[in-house]
Structures are given as structure tokens and as C-alpha cells.
C-alpha positions in Angstrom: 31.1 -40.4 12.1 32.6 -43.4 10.7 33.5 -44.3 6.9 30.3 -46.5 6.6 27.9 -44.1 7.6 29.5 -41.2 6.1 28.5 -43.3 3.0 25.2 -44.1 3.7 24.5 -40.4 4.4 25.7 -39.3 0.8 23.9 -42.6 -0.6 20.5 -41.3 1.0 21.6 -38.0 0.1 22.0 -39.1 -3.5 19.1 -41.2 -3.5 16.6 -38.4 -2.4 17.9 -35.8 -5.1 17.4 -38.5 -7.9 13.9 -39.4 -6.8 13.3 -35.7 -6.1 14.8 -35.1 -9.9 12.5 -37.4 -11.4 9.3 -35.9 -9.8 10.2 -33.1 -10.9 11.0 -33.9 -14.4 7.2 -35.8 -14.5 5.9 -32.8 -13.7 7.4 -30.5 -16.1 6.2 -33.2 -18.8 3.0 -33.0 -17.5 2.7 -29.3 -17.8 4.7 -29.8 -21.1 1.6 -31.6 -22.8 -0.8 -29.3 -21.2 0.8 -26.1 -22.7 1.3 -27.7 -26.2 -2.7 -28.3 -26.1 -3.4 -25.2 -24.9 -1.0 -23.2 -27.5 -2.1 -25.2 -30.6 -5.8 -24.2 -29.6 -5.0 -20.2 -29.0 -2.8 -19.5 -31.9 -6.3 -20.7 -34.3 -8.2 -19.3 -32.4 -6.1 -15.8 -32.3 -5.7 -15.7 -35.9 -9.1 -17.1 -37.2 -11.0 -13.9 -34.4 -7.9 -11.6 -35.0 -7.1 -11.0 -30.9 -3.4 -9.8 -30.1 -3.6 -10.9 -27.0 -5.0 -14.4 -27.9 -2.6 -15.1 -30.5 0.6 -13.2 -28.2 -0.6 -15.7 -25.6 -0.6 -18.2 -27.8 2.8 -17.9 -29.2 3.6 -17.3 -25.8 2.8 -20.5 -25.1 4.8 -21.8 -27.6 8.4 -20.5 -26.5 7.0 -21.9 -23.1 6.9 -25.6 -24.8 10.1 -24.8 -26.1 11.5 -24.2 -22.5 9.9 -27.2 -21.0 11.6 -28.8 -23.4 15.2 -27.4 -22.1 14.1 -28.2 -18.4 13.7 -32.0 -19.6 16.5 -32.1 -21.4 18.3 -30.8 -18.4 17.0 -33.3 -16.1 17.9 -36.1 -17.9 21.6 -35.2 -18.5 22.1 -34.6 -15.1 20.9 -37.7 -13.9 22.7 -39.4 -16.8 26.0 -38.0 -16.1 25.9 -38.0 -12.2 28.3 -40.6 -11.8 30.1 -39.5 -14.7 33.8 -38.4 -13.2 34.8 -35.8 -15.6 32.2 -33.6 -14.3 34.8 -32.5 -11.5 32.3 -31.3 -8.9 28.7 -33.4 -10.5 26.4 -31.9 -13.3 24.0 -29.9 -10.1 25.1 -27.1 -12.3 22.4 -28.4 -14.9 19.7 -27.0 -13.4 20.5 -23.2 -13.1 22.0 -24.0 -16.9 18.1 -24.9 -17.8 17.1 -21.6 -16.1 19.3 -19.4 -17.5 18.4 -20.7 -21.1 14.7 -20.4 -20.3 14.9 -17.0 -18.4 16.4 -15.8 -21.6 13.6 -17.1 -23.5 11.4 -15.3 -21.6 13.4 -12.0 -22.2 13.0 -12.6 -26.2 8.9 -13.8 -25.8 8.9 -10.3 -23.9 10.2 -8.4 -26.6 8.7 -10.1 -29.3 5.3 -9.6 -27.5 5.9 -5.9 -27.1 7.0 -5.1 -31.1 3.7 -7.3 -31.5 1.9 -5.4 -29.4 3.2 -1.5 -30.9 2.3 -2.8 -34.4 -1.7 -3.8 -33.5 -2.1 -0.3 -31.9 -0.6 2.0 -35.3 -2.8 -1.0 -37.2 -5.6 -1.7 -35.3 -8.0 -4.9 -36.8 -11.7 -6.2 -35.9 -12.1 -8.5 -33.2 -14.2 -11.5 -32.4 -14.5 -10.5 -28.7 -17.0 -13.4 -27.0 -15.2 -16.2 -29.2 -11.7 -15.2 -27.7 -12.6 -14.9 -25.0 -13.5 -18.5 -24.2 -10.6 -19.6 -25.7 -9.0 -17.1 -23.3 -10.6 -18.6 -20.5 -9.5 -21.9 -21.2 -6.0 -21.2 -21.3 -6.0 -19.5 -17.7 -7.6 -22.8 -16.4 -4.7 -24.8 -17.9 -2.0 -22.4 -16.6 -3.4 -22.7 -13.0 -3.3 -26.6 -13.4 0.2 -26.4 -14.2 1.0 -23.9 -11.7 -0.1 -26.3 -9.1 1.7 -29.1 -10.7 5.3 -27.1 -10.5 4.7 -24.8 -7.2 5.7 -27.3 -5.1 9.5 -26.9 -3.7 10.8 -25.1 -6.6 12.7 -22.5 -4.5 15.9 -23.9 -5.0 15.6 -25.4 -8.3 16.4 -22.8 -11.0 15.3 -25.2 -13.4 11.6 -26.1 -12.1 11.8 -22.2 -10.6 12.2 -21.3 -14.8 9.3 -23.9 -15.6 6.8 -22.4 -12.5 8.0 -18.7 -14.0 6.8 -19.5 -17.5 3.3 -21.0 -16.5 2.7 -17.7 -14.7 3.7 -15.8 -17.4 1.5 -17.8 -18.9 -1.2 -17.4 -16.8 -0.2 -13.6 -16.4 -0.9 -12.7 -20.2 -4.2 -15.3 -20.1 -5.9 -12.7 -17.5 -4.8 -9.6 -19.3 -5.9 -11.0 -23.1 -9.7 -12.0 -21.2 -9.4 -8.5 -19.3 -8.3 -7.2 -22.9 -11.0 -8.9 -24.6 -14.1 -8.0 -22.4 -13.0 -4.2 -22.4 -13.3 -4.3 -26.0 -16.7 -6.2 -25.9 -17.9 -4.1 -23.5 -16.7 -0.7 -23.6 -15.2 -1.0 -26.9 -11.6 -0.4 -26.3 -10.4 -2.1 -29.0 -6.6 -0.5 -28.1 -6.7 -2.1 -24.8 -6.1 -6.0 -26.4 -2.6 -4.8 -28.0 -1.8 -2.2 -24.8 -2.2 -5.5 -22.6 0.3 -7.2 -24.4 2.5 -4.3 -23.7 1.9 -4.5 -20.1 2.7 -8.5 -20.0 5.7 -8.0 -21.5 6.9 -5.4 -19.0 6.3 -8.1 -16.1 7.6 -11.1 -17.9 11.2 -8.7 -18.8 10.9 -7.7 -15.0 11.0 -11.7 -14.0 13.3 -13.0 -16.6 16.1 -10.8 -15.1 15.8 -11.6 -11.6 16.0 -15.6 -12.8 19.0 -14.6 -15.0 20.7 -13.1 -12.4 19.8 -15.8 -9.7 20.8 -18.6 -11.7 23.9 -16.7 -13.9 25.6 -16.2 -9.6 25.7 -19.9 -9.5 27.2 -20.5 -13.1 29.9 -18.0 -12.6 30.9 -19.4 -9.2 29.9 -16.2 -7.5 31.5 -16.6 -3.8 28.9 -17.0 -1.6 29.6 -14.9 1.8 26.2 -15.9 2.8 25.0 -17.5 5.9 27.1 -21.0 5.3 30.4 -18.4 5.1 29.3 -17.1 8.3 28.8 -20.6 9.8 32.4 -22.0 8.9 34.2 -18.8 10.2 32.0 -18.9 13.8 33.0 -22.8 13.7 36.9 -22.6 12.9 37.7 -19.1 14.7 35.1 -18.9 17.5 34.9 -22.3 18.5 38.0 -24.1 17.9 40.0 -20.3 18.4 41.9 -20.3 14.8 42.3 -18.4 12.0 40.5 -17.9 8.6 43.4 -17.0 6.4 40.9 -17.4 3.4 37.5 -18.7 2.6 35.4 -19.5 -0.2 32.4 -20.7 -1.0 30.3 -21.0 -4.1 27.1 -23.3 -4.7 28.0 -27.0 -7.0 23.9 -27.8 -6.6 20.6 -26.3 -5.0 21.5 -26.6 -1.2 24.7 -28.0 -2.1 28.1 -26.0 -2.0 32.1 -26.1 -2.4 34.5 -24.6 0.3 37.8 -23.7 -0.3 39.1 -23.1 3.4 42.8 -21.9 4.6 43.4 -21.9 8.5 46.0 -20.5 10.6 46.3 -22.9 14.1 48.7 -24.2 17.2 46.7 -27.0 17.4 48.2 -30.7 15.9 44.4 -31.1 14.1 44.6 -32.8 10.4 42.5 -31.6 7.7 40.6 -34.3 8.3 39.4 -33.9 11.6 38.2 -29.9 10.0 36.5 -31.7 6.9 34.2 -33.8 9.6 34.2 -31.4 11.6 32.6 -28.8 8.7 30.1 -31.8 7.3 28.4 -32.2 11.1 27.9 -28.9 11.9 27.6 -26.8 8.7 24.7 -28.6 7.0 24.8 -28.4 2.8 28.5 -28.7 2.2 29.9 -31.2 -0.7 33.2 -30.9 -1.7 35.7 -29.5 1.1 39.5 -28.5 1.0 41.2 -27.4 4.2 44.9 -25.9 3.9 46.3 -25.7 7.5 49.2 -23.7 8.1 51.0 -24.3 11.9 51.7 -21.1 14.0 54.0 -21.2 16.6 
């Protein structure tokens, strides 16, 4: 591959995760204004009808805006520091930064949730059931909208993976305040609107660890012996018949990653031929050092 096109590949490359960035971002805001509606109109309604698991929802809903916020916020400094060179290997970093911040929101909306929750069961109040529950259902609708706004392609974006996480949370503790709320209309168990809360923020804890440790791999350069490891060790030693003296490899961006790469060869190939050779056939590799060391 020549110079020229090398460049046009990484201009395309660049050019796709900008635009893809920016849809992104539009989306979150999108869902940003939704939930800010939404939350205004649960925590009156929780406190003027006295639900737990309206008004838990509804401040729910407001650490959500809070973590929408940090997704934006994230988005735009990436994009406004890509080309900025003292950011040694790019700001791609940004976006599991913006998870990580959020999933541990989501850990302290869980817990404040459950103390919430323990204190409506040892002090139990009157509930407006039927008014609730609309509310209720109103805030489920909203939480599917802007689950459908973030689903798409957020599997390897910890930032719009920590946005889609929140609006099911969201949408989690919507279902349980309405089942909540008609058990205690109908069969009058008052307990069950603060023992729902309980059970939402058992879930949520359960899915705000498994983003913090997703996203907390990537910011600690965890090496990577995954399946682009795997691929650069077939390529060097089963292929070209040389030796991996040392390898590693650690993620700069979603589908984007480092390698640090020491070889042990007779042949009279430069670096550079390994660093093209790497790009063409192991596909998601940025930045690339090759130490060769000569055998005889």
C-alpha cells in the first residue's frame, strides 16, 4: 500500500468515526431532553401522590440527566482535541472515561434508591395509586423512545453503552413502580412500591459493575491477549516463521488498539515492511512499534 492511500484509509477512517461521533452525540441530546421532561413530571407527581417508586424513578431520572450530560461533554472534547498532539495516542480514551463516570453514577442512584426504599417500608405512607400510575406509564413510554434512539451500535462505545444502560435502568424501575403501584391498588400491598425499589436497585448495582469493569480494562491499559493478540502471533511466527519475543496489545479507542511487538528473525525485513504488513492483515490496529532483533 502506498503513502497516499495509506492516508486516505486513515482520512476515511477518521472521517467515519467523527460523523459516527456526532450521531451519536445527537442522540444522547435527544434522549437528554426527553428524560429531563420526563423527570421534572415524576418527582411532582411522586411527592404530591406519595409513591416511592414514582418519586425513586423520578430522581432516578435525574442522575440519568446528569450522566447524559457527561456523555456530551465527553463527545465534544474528544472531537475537539482529536488533532490535538499532546494526547500521545488521541482522546478514543474519552468515551470509556464517560462510562466509567456514569456507571458509577449508577452504582450511587442504586444505593440511594435502596436506603430510600428500607426507610418507606419501617415508615410506610398513603398512596395515590391510579394518579401514579399514569404518570408511571408515561415515563416507560419515554424510556422506550430513548432506548430505540441509543440501541443502535452501542456495543463498542462505552460511552453510548453507559447512556443505553441508564435508559433501561430507567425503563427497568418504570415497570416495577407501575407493577408496584397496581399491586397496591389492587391487592393492597402497599409494601410492594418501596420493596420494588429494592429490587431495581439490585439490577442497576448488578449492571453498573459489569460497565465499570468493561470500561476501567481499557483505562488501565489492560493487555489485551484477545483475538487481535492471536492474529499478530499466527501472522509473525506461523506465516513469516519468526519469533514473538514479546507482545502487547491494549485498546487506544472502540475497535482501535496499540501494539507493542518484539521479533526474533534471519530474515533482512525492516520494521516497516512488519508495520504494513500488521495494518493489511490484522484489521483495527492504530499505533504499531516493531523491535527486530537478527538471529544468526
Amino acid at each position: 500500500m502506498s503513502d497516499s492511500s495509506a492516508n486516505h484509509c486513515d482520512y476515511l477512517h477518521r472521517h467515519s468515526s467523527a460523523s459516527d461521533s456526532r450521531a451519536a452525540e445527537r442522540r444522547v441530546s435527544w434522549v437528554l431532553w426527553l428524560t429531563l421532561v420526563t423527570m421534572v413530571a415524576e418527582i411532582v407527581a411522586g411527592t404530591a401522590f406519595k409513591s416511592m417508586a414514582l418519586l425513586a424513578d423520578g430522581w432516578h431520572m435525574g442522575t440519568h440527566v446528569a450522566a447524559f450530560l457527561i456523555s456530551l461533554f465527553a463527545y465534544s472534547y474528544a472531537r475537539k482535541h482529536a488533532q490535538n498532539s499532546s494526547f500521545t495516542f488521541g482522546t478514543g480514551k474519552v468515551s470509556s472515561l464517560g462510562g466509567f463516570a456514569s456507571a458509577v453514577g449508577l452504582a450511587v442512584v442504586a444505593m440511594m434508591m435502596a436506603l430510600e426504599s428500607i426507610e418507606r417500608l419501617v415508615h410506610p405512607e398513603n398512596i395515590e395509586f391510579k394518579q401514579a400510575m399514569v404518570v408511571a406509564a408515561l415515563g416507560l413510554v419515554v424510556n422506550l423512545i430513548s432506548a430505540a434512539l441509543l440501541h443502535e451500535e452501542h456495543d463498542h462505545d462505552h460511552n453510548m453503552k453507559a447512556a443505553y444502560f441508564h435508559v433501561l435502568a430507567d425503563a427497568l424501575t418504570s415497570v416495577l413502580a407501575i407493577a408496584a403501584l397496581c399491586a397496591g391498588l389492587f391487592l393492597h400491598w402497599n409494601w410492594l412500591d418501596a420493596t420494588m425499589g429494592l429490587v431495581g436497585a439490585a439490577i442497576i448495582t448488578r449492571w453498573s459493575i459489569g460497565l465499570i469493569r468493561e470500561s476501567s480494562d481499557i483505562l488501565l491499559d489492560r493487555d489485551l491477549e484477545t483475538e487481535t493478540g492471536k492474529r499478530v502471533r499466527d501472522l509473525v511466527e506461523q506465516q513469516h516463521g519468526d519469533k514473538v519475543l514479546d507482545l502487547h496489545n491494549w485498546s487506544l479507542a472502540p475497535g482501535k488498539h496499540a501494539l507493542i511487538l518484539s521479533i526474533e528473525t534471519a530474515s533482512t525485513r525492516s520494521a516497516d515492511q512488519y508495520k504494513e504488513d500488521l495494518r493489511q492483515n490484522v484489521p483495527g490496529l492504530g499505533h504499531i512499534t516493531v523491535e527486530i532483533l537478527r538471529s544468526e
